[in-house]
C-alpha positions as CSV (number, residue, x, y, z in Angstrom):
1,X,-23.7,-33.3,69.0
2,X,-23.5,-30.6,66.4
3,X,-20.1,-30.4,64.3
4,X,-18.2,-27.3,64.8
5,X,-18.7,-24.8,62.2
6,X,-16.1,-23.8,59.5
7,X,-13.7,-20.7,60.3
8,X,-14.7,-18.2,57.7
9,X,-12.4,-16.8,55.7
10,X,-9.9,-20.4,55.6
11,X,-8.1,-21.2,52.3
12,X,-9.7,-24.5,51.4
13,X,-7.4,-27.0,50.4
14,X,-5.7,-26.1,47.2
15,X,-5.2,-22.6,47.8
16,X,-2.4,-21.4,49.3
17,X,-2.8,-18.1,52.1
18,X,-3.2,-15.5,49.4
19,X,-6.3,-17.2,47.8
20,X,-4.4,-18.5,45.1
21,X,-5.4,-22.2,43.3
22,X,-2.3,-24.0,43.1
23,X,-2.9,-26.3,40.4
24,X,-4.6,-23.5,38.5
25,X,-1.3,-21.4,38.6
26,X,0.3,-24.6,37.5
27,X,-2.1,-24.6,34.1
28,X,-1.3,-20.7,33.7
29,X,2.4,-21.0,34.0
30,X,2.0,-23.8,31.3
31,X,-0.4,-22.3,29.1
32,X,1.9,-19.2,29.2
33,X,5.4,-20.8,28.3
34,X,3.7,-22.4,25.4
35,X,2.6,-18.6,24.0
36,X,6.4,-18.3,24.1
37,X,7.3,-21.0,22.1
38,X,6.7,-22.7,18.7
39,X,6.0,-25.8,20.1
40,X,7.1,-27.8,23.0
41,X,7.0,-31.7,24.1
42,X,5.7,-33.0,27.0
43,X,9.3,-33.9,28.4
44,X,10.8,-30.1,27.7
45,X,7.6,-28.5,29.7
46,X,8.1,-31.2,32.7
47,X,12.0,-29.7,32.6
48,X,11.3,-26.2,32.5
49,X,8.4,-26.4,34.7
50,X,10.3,-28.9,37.0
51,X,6.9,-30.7,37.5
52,X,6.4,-34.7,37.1
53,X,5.6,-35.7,33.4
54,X,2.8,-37.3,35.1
55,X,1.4,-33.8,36.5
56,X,2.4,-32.2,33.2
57,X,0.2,-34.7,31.4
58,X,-2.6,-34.5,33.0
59,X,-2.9,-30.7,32.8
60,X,-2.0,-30.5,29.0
61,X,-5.0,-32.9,28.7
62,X,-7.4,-31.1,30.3
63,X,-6.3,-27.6,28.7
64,X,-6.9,-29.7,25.4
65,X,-10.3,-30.4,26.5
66,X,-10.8,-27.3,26.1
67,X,-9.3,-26.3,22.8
68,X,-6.7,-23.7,24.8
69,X,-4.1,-26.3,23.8
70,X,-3.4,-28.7,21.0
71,X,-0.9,-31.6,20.4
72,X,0.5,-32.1,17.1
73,X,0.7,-35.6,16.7
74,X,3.8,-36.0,14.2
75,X,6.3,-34.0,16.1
76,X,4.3,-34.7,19.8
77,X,4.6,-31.0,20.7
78,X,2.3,-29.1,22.1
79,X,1.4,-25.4,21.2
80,X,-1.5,-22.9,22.1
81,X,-4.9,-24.1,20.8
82,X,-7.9,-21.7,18.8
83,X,-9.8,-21.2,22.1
84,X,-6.8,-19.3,23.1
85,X,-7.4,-17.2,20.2
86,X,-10.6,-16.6,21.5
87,X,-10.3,-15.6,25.0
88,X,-7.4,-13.3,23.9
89,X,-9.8,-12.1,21.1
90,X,-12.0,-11.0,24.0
91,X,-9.6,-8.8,25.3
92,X,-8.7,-6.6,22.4
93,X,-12.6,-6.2,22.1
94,X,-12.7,-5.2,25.5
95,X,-10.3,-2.2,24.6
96,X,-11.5,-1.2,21.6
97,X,-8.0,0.3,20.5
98,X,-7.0,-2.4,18.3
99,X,-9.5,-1.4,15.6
100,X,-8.9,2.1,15.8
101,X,-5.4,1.6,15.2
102,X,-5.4,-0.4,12.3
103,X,-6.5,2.1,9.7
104,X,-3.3,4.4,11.6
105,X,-0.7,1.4,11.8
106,X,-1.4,0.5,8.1
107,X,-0.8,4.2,7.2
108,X,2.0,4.4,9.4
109,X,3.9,1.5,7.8
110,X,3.6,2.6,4.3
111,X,4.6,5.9,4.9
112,X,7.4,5.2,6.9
113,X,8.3,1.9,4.7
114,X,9.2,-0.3,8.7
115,X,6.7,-2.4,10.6
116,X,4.8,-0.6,12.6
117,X,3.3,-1.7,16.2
118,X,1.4,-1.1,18.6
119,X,2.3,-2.0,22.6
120,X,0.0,-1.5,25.7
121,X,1.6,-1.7,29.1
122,X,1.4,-5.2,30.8
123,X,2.8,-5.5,34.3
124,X,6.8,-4.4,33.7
125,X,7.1,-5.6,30.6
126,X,5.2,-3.9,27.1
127,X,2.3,-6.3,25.3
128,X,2.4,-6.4,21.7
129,X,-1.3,-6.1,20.8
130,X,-1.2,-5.2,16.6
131,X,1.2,-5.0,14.1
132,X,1.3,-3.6,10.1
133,X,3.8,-5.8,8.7
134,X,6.4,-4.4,5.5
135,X,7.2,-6.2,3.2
136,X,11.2,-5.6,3.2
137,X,13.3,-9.4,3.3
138,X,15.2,-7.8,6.4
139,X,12.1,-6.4,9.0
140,X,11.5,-6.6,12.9
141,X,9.0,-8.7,14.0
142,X,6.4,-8.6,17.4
143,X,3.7,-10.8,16.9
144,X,0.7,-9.6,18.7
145,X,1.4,-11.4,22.5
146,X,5.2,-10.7,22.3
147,X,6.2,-9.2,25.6
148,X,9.1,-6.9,25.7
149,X,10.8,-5.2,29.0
150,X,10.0,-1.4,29.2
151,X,13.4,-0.3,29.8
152,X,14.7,-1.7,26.6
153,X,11.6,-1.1,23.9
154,X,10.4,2.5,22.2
155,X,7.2,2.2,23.7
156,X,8.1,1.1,27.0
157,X,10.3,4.1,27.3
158,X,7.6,6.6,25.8
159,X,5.1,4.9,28.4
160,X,7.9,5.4,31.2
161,X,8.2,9.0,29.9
162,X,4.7,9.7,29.7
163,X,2.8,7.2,32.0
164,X,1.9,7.4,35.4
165,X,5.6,8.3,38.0
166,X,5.0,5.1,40.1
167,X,5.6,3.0,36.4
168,X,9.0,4.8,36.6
169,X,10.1,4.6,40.0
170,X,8.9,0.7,39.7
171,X,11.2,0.2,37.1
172,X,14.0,2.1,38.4
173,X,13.6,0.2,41.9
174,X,14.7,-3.0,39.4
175,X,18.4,-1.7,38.9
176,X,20.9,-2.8,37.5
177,X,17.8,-3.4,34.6
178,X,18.4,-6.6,32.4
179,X,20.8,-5.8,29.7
180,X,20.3,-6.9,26.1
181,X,23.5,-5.7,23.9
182,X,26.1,-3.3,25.0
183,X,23.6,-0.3,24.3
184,X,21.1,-1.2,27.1
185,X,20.5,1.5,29.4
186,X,20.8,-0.5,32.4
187,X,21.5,2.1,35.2
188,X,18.5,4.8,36.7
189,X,20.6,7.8,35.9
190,X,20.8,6.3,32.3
191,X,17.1,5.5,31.8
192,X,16.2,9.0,33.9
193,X,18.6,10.9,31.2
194,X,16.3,9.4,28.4
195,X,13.5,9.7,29.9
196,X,13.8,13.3,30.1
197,X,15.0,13.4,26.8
198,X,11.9,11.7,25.5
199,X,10.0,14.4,27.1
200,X,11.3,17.0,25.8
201,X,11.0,15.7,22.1
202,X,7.8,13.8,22.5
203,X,9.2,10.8,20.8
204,X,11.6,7.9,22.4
205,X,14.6,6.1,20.2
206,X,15.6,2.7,21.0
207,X,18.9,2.9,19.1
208,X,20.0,-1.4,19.2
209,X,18.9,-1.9,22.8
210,X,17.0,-4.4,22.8
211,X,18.2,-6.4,19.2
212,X,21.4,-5.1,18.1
213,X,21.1,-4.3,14.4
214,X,17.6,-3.0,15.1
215,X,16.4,0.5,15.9
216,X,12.6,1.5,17.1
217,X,10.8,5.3,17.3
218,X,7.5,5.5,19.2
219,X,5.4,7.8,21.1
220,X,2.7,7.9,23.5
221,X,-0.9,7.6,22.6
222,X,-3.4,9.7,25.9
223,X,-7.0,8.5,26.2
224,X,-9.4,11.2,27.6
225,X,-8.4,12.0,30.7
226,X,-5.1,12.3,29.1
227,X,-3.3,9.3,30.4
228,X,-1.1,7.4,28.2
229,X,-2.8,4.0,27.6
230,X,-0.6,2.5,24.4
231,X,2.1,3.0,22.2
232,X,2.6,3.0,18.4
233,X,6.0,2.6,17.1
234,X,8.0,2.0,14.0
235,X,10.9,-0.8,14.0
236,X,13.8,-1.6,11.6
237,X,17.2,-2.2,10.5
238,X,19.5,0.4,11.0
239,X,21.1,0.7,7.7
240,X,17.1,2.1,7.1
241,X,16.4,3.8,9.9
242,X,19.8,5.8,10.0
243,X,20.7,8.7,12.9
244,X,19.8,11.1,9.8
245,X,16.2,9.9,9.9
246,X,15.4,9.9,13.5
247,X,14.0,13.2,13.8
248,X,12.1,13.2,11.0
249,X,10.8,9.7,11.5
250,X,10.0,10.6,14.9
251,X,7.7,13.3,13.8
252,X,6.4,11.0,11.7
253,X,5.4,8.5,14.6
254,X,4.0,11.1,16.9
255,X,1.7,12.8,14.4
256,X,0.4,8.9,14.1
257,X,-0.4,8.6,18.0
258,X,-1.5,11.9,17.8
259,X,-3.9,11.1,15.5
260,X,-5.0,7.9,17.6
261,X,-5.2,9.6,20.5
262,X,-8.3,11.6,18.5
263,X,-9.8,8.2,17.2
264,X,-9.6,7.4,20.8
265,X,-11.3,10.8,22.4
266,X,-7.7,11.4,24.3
């Protein structure tokens, strides 16, 4: 007697009703609280993961099959491995805009004597992508992967400013917003203020609301069909980057994505 036939269209076991893997999740949830840490034991993933040590295990192991992750075997912490590297290698490629920044950032950064980054956004949240380091003992610091919410960086504001009205109204539709220090703009009518502020200047000023002791200017960089697609910003102390200095620093950093947006045919 012939067996009935499959239902089409059935999550197989493993996936839950959205198509999702489950244990796949499990490895990406992993792989991306290492990125956020310097290194972590087995133990300390099983606890903030609130998985078995046993289930942990067995998908750090098979992530370090693969060279995503890698143990270190005198302090028995794990941390993100060189084929990591690689697949996020693959990505800036993909975009192209890494390269054409760097020649911008580096000029940026010696001009303006601060770090100087550049941010893409990434869900609700601004990714890091590149960086021109200073020099200076005191500097800010966003590695390339940092994540950073957009209601409390330069560039997440100059991409709310300038990005598409649903990124906005997404973020807005989060209030009351995280707060960071005592300057956070927390509330829509505060972030919709700034926003229009931003606008009108073409530059956004993170003035110690996400780090206190730490000020950020950035602007908007438009590929061709004129959308805003990044962010290049420059990030200090504020005993350097004083209220005096914002406008002219601001010029500064908006002549830089200007000149991006070209390299980028925006």
């Amino acid at each position: 007697m012939p067996q009935p036939s499959r239902r089409r269209g059935r999550p197989r076991s493993g996936a839950d009703s959205a198509g999702t893997i489950q244990s796949l999740e499990r490895a990406l949830d992993i792989l991306d609280m290492l990125a956020g840490h310097s290194g972590l034991t087995l133990s300390e993933v099983a606890d903030k993961m609130q998985q078995s040590p046993s289930t942990v295990h067995r998908v750090l192991h098979t992530l370090a099959s693969r060279g995503v992750v890698e143990s270190d075997p005198a302090t028995q912490s794990w941390q993100i491995g060189p084929a990591a590297f690689r697949l996020g290698s693959a990505f800036m490629r993909r975009s192209g805009i890494v390269e054409r920044a760097r020649p911008v950032l580096r000029a940026l950064m010696e001009h303006s004597g601060e770090t100087a980054n550049l941010g893409i956004l990434n869900g609700e949240c601004v990714l890091f992508i590149s960086q021109a380091e200073t020099q200076e003992t005191i500097r800010a610091f966003f590695p390339p992967g940092t994540r950073s919410p957009l209601h409390a960086s330069g560039i997440g504001k100059a991409l709310l400013a300038f990005g598409r009205p649903q990124t906005l109204d997404q973020t807005l539709a989060q209030a009351p917003l995280q707060r960071f220090t005592d300057k956070t703009l927390t509330q829509p009518q505060e972030l919709r203020d700034d926003v229009a502020r931003i606008r009108a200047r073409g530059f956004a000023f993170d003035d110690e609301e996400r780090t206190r002791g730490m000020r950020c200017i950035a602007a908007p960089v438009f590929d061709l069909t004129g959308e805003a697609v990044a962010g290049i910003s420059v990030s200090g102390p504020t005993h350097r980057i004083g209220s005096e200095h914002v406008k002219t620093l601001g010029a500064v950093v908006a002549a830089a994505a200007a000149d991006l947006t070209q390299k980028m045919g925006g």
